[in-house]
VEXNU-23984 format. One record per atom (N, C-alpha, C, O): residue in three letters; x, y, z; atom name; residue number from 0. Coordinates in steps of 0.05 Angstrom, whole numbers, plus 5000, padded with zeros to 4 digits. Atoms other than C-alpha are relative to their C-alpha. Example, Ala and Ser with C-alpha at 12.3 -4.5 7.8 and 13.67 -1.06 7.14 Angstrom:
# VEXNU-23984
+------+------+------+------+------+-----+
! code !    u !    v !    w ! site ! pos !
+------+------+------+------+------+-----+
!  ALA ! 5018 ! 4976 ! 5000 !    N !   0 !
!  ALA ! 5246 ! 4910 ! 5156 !   CA !   0 !
!  ALA ! 5018 ! 5024 ! 5000 !    C !   0 !
!  ALA ! 5039 ! 5024 ! 5013 !    O !   0 !
!  SER ! 4984 ! 4976 ! 4999 !    N !   1 !
!  SER ! 5273 ! 4979 ! 5143 !   CA !   1 !
!  SER ! 4985 ! 5022 ! 5014 !    C !   1 !
!  SER ! 4995 ! 5044 ! 5018 !    O !   1 !
+------+------+------+------+------+-----+
END
This chain:
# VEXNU-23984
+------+------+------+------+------+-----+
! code !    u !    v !    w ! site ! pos !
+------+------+------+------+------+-----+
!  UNK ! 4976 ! 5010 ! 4988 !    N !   0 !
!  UNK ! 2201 ! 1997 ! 6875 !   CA !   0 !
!  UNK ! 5023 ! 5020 ! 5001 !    C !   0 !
!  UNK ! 5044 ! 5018 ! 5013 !    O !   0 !
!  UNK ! 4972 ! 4990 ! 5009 !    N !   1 !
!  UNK ! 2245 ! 2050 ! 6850 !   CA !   1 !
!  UNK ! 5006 ! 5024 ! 5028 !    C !   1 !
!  UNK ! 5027 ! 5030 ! 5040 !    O !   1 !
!  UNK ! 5004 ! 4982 ! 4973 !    N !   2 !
!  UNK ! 2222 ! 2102 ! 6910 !   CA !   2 !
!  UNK ! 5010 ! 4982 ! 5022 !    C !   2 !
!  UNK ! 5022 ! 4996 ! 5039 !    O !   2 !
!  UNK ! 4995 ! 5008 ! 4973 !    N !   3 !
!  UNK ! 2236 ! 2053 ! 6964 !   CA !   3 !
!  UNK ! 5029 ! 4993 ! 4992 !    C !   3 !
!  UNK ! 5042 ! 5007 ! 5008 !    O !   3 !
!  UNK ! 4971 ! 4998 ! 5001 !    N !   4 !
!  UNK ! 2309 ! 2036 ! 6940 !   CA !   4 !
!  UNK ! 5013 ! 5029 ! 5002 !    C !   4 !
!  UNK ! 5037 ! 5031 ! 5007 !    O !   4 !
!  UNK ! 4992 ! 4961 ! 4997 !    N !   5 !
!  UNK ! 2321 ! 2117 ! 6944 !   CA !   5 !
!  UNK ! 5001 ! 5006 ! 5021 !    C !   5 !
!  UNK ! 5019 ! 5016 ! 5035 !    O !   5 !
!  UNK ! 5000 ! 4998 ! 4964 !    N !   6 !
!  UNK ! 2291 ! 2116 ! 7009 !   CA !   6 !
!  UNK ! 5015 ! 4987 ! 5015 !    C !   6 !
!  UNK ! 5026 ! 4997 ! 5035 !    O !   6 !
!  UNK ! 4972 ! 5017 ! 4973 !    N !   7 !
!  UNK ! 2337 ! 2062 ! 7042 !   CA !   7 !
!  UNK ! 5019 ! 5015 ! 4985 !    C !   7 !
!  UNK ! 5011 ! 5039 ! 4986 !    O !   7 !
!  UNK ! 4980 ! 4990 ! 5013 !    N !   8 !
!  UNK ! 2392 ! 2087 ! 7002 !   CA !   8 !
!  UNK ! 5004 ! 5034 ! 5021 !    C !   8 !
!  UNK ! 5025 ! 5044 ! 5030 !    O !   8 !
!  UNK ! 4992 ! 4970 ! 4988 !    N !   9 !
!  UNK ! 2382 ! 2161 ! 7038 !   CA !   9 !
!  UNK ! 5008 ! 4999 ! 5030 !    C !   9 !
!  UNK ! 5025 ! 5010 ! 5044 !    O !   9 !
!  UNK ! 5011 ! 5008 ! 4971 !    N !  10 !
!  UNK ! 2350 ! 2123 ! 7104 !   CA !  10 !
!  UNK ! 5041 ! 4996 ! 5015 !    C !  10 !
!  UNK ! 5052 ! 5006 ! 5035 !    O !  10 !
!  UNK ! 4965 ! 5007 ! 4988 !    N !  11 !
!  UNK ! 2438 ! 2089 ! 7106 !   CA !  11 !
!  UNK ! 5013 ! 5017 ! 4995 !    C !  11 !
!  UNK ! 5034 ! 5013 ! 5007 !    O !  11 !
!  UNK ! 4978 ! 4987 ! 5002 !    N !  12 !
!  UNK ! 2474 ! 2143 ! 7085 !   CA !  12 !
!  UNK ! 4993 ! 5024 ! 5026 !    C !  12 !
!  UNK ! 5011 ! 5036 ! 5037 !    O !  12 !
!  UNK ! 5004 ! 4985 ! 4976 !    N !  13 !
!  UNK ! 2437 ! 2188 ! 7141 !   CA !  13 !
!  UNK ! 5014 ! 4989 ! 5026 !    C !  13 !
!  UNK ! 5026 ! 5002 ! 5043 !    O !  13 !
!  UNK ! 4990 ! 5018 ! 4976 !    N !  14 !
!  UNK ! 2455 ! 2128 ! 7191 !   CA !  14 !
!  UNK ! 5029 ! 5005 ! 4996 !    C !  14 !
!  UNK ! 5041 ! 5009 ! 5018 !    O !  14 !
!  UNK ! 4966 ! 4995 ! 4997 !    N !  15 !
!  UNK ! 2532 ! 2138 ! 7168 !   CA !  15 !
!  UNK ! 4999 ! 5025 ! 5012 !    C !  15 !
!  UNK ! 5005 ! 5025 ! 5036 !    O !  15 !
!  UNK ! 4992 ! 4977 ! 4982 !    N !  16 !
!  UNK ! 2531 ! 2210 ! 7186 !   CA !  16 !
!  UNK ! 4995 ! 5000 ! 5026 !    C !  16 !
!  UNK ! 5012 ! 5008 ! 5042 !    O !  16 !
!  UNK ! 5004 ! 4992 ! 4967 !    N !  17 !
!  UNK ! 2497 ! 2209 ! 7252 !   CA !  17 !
!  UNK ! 5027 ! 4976 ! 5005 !    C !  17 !
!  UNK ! 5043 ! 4977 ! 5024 !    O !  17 !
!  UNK ! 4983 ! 5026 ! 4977 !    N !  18 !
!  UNK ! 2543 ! 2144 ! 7262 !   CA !  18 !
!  UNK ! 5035 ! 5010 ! 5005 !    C !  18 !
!  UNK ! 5051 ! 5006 ! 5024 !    O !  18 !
!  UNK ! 4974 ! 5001 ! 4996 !    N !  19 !
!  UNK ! 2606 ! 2165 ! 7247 !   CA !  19 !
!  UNK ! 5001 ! 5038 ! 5008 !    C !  19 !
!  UNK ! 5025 ! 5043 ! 5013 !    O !  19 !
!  UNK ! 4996 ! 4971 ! 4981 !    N !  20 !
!  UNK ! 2602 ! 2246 ! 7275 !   CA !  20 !
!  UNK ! 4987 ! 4999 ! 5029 !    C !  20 !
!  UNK ! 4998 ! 5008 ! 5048 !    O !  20 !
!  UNK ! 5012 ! 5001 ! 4972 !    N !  21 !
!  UNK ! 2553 ! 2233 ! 7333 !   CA !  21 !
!  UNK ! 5023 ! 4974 ! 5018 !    C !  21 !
!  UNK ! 5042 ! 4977 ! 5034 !    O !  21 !
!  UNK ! 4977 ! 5022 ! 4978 !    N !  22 !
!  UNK ! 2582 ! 2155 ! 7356 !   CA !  22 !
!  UNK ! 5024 ! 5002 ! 5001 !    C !  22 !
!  UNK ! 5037 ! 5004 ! 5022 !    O !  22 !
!  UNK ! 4971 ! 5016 ! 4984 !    N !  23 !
!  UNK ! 2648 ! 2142 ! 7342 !   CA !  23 !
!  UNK ! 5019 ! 5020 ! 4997 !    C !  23 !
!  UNK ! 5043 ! 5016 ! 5002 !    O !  23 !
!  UNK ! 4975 ! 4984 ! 4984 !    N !  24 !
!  UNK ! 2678 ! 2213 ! 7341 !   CA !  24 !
!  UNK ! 4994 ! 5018 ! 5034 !    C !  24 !
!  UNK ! 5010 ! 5023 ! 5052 !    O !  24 !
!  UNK ! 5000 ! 4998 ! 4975 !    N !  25 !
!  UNK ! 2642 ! 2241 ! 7396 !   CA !  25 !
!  UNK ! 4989 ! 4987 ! 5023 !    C !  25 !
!  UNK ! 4997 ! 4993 ! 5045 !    O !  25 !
!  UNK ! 5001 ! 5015 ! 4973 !    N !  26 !
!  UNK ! 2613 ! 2193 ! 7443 !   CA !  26 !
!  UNK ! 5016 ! 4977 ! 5001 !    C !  26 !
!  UNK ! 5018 ! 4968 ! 5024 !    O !  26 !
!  UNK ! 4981 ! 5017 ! 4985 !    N !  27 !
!  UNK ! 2661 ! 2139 ! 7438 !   CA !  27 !
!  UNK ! 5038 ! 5014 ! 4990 !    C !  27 !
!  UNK ! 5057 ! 4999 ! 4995 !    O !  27 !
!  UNK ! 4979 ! 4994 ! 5009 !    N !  28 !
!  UNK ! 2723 ! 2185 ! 7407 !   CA !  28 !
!  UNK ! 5018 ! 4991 ! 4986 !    C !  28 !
!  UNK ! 5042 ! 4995 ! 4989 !    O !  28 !
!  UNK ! 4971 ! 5019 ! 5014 !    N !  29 !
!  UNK ! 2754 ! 2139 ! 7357 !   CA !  29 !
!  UNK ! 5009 ! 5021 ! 4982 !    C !  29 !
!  UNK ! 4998 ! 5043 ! 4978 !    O !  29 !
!  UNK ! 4985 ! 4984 ! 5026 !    N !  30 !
!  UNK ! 2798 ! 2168 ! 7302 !   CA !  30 !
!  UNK ! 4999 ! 4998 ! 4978 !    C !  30 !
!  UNK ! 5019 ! 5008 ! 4968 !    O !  30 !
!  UNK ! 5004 ! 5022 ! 5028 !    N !  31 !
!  UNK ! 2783 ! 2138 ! 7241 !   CA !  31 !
!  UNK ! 5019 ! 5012 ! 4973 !    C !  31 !
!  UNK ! 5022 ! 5036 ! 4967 !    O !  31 !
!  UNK ! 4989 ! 4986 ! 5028 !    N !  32 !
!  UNK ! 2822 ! 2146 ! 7176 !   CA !  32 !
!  UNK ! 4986 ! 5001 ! 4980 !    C !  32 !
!  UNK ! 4965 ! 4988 ! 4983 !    O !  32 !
!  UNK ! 5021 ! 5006 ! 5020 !    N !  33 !
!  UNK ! 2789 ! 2156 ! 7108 !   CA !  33 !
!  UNK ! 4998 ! 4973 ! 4983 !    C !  33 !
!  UNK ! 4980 ! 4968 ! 4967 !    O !  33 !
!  UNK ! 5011 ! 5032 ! 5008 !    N !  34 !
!  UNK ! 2794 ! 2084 ! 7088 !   CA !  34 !
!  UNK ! 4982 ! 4987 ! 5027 !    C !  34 !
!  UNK ! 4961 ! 4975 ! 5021 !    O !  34 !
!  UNK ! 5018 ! 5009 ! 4986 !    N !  35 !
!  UNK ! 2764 ! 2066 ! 7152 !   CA !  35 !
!  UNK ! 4962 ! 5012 ! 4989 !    C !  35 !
!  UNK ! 4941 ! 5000 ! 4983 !    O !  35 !
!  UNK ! 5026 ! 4987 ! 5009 !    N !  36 !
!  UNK ! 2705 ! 2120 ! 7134 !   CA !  36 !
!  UNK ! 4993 ! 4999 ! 4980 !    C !  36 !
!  UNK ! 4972 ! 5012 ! 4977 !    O !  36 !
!  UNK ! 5010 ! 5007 ! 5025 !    N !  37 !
!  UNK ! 2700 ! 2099 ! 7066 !   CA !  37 !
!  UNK ! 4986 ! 4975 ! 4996 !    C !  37 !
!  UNK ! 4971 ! 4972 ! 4977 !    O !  37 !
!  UNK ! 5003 ! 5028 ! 4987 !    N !  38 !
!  UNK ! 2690 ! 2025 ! 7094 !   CA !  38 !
!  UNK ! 4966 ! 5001 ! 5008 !    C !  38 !
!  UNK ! 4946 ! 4988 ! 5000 !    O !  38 !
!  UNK ! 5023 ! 4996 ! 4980 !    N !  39 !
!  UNK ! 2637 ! 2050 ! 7141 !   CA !  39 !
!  UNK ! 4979 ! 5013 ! 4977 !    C !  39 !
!  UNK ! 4958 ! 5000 ! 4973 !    O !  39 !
!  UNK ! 5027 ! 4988 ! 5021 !    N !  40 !
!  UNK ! 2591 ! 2089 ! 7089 !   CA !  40 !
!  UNK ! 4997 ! 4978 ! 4981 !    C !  40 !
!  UNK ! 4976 ! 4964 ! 4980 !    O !  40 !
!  UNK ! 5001 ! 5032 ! 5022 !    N !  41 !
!  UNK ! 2603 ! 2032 ! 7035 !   CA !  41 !
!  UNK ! 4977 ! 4984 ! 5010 !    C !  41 !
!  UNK ! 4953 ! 4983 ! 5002 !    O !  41 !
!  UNK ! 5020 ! 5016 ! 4989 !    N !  42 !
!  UNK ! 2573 ! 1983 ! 7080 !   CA !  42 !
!  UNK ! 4980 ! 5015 ! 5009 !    C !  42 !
!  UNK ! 4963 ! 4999 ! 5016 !    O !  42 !
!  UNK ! 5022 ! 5003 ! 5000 !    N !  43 !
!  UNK ! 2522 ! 2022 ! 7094 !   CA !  43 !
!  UNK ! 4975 ! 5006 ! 4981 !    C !  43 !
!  UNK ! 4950 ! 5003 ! 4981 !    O !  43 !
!  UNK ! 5032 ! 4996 ! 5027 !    N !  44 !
!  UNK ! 2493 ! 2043 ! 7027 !   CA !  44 !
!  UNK ! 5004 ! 4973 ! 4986 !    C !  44 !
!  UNK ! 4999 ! 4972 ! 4962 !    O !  44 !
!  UNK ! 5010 ! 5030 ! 5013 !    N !  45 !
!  UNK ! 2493 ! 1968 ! 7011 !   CA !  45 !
!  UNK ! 4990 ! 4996 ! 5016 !    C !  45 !
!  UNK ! 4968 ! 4988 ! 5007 !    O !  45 !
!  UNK ! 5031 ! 5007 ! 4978 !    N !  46 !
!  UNK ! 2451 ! 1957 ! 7069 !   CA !  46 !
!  UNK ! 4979 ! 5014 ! 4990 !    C !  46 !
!  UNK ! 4959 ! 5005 ! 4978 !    O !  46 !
!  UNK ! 5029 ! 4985 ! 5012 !    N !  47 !
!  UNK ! 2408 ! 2009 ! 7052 !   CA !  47 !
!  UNK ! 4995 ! 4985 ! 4972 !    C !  47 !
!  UNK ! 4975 ! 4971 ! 4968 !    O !  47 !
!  UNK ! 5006 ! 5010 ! 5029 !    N !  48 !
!  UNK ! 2410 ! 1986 ! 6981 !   CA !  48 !
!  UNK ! 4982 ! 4966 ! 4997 !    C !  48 !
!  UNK ! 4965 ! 4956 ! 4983 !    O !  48 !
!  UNK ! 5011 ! 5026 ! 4984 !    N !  49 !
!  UNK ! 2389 ! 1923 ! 7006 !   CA !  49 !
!  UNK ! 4983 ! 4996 ! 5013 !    C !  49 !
!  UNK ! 4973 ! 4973 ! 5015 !    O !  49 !
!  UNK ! 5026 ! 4997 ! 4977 !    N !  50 !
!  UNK ! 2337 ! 1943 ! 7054 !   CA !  50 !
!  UNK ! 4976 ! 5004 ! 4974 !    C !  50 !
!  UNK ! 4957 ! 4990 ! 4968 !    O !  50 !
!  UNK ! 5015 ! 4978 ! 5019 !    N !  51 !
!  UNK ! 2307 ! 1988 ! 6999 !   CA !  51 !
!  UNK ! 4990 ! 4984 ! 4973 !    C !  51 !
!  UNK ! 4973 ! 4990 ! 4957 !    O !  51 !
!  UNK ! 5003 ! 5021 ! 5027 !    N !  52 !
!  UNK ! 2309 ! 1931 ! 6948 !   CA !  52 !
!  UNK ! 4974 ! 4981 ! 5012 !    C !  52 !
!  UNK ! 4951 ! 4980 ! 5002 !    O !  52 !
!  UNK ! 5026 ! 5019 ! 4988 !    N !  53 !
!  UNK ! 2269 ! 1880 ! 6997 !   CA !  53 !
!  UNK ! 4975 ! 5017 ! 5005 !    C !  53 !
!  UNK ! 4954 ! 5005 ! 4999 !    O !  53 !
!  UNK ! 5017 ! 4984 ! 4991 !    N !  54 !
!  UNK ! 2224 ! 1941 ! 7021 !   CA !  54 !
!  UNK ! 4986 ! 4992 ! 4973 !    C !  54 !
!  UNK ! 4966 ! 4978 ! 4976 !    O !  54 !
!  UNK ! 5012 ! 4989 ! 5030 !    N !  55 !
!  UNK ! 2204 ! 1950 ! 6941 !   CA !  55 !
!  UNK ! 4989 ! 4970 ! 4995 !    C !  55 !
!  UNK ! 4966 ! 4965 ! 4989 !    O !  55 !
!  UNK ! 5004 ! 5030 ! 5015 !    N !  56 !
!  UNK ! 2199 ! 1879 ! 6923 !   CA !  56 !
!  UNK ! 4976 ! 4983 ! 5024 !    C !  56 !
!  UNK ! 4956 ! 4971 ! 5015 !    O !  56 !
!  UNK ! 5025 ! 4996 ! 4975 !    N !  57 !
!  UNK ! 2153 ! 1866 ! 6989 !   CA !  57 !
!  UNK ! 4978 ! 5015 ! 4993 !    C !  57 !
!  UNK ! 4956 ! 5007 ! 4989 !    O !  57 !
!  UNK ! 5031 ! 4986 ! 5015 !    N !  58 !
!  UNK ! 2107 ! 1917 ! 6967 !   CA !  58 !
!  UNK ! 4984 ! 4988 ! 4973 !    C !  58 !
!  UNK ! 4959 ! 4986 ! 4970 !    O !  58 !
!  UNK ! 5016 ! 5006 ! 5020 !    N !  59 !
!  UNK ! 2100 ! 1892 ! 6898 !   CA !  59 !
!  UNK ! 4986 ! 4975 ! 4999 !    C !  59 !
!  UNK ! 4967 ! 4969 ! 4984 !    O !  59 !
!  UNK ! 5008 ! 5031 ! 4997 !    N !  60 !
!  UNK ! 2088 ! 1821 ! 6920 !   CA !  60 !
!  UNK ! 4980 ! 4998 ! 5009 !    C !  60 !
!  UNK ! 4964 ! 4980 ! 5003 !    O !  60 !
!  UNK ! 5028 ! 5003 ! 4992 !    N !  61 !
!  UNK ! 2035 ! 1839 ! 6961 !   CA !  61 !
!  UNK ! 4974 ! 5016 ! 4977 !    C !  61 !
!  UNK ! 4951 ! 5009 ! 4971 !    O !  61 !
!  UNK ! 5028 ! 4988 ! 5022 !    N !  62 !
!  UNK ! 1996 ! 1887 ! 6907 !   CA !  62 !
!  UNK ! 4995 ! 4974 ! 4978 !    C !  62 !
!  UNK ! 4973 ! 4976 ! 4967 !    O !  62 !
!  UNK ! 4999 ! 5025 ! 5012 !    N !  63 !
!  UNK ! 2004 ! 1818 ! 6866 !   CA !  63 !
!  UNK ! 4973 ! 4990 ! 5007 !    C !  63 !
!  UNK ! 4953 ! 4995 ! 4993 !    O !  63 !
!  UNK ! 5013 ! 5015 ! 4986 !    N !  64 !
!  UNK ! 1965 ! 1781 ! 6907 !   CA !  64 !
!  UNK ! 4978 ! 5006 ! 5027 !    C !  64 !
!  UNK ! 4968 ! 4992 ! 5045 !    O !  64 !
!  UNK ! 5036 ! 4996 ! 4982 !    N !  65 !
!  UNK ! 1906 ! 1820 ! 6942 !   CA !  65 !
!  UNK ! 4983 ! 5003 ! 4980 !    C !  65 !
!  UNK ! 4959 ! 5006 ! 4985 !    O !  65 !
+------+------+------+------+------+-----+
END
């Protein structure tokens, strides 16, 4: 379990960078301040953290039970 929380965990904080240098400064040009961008990474290493938790706990459930 402990590898797949690492992996989402890397999987969202990669998604912040492409999101906030690729989308919203250069293809839609917003401005953001660093509470906005601290906002935006936050939420997404609790997503990941989150993804990465169910990912792990999914796996173990099924080695359980084959």
């Amino acid at each position: 379990m402990d590898e797949s929380v690492f992996a989402g965990l890397g999987y969202g904080l990669a998604l912040s960078v492409v999101g906030d240098r690729a989308v919203l400064d250069r293809l839609l040009e917003q401005d953001t301040t660093a509470d906005e961008r601290l906002v935006f990474y936050v939420g997404h290493a609790i997503y990941a953290l989150s993804l990465g938790t169910w990912v792990g706990v999914s796996e173990s459930f099924g080695e359980l039970y084959e």
